[in-house]
N, C-alpha and C positions, 0 to 999 in steps of 0.2 A: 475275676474282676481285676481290672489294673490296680497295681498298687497306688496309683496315682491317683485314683478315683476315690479309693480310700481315705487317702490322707485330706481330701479335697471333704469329702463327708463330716472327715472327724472336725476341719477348720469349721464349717458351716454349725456343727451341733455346739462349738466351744462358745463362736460367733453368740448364736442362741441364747447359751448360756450368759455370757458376758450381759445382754441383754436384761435378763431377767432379775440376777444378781443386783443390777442397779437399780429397781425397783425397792420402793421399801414396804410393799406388803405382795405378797403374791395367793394371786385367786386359786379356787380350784377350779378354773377352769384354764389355766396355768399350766395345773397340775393333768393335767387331761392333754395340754400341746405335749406335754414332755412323754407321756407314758404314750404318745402317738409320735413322738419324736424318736421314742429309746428305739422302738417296733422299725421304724423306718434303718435308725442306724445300725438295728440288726442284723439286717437284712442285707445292709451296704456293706457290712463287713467292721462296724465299728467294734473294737475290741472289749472285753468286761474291764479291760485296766484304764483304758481311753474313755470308757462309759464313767470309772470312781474320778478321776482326775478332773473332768467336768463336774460331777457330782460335787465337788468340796468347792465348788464357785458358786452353788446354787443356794437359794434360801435354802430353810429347811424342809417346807412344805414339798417344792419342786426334788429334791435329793429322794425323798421318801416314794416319789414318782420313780428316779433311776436306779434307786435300793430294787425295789418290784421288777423292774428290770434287768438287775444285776442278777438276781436269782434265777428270773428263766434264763438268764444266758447258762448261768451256772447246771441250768438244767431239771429244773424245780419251773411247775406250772407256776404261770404270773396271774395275779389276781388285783384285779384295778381296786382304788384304794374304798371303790363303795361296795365290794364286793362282788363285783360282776366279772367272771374270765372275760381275758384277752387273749388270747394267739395267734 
């Protein structure tokens, strides 16, 4: 993938981020766009360091979404936060 694509993903998921941040309470089904967001930015080539960096903009509800995230990149199965796998 171009790196240009890349970097175009990571703007879009920060974008995202910045969005949600400014909300003052965040749903769980919030929590459900992001852990359907991390899955996409995986896939795009979003990095695990690009994935924390967004993370520390997000509530904390949403973070706990890209924490679950953060470990399957790290290579540990992701488990969505009602307990149901994702992969």
């Amino acid at each position: 993938m171009p790196a240009d694509r890349c970097v175009s993903v990571a703007d879009s998921c920060a974008s995202l981020a910045d969005s949600c941040a400014s909300l003052a309470n965040c749903s769980i089904a919030l929590v459900d766009i992001y852990v359907t967001l991390c899955l996409v930015c995986r896939q795009l080539c979003l990095t695990c360091e690009q994935l924390r960096l967004i993370r520390r903009r997000l509530p904390n509800c949403v973070s706990l979404a890209l924490d679950s995230c953060t470990v399957q990149l790290d290579g540990a199965p992701m488990v969505h936060l009602g307990g149901v796998p994702i992969v």
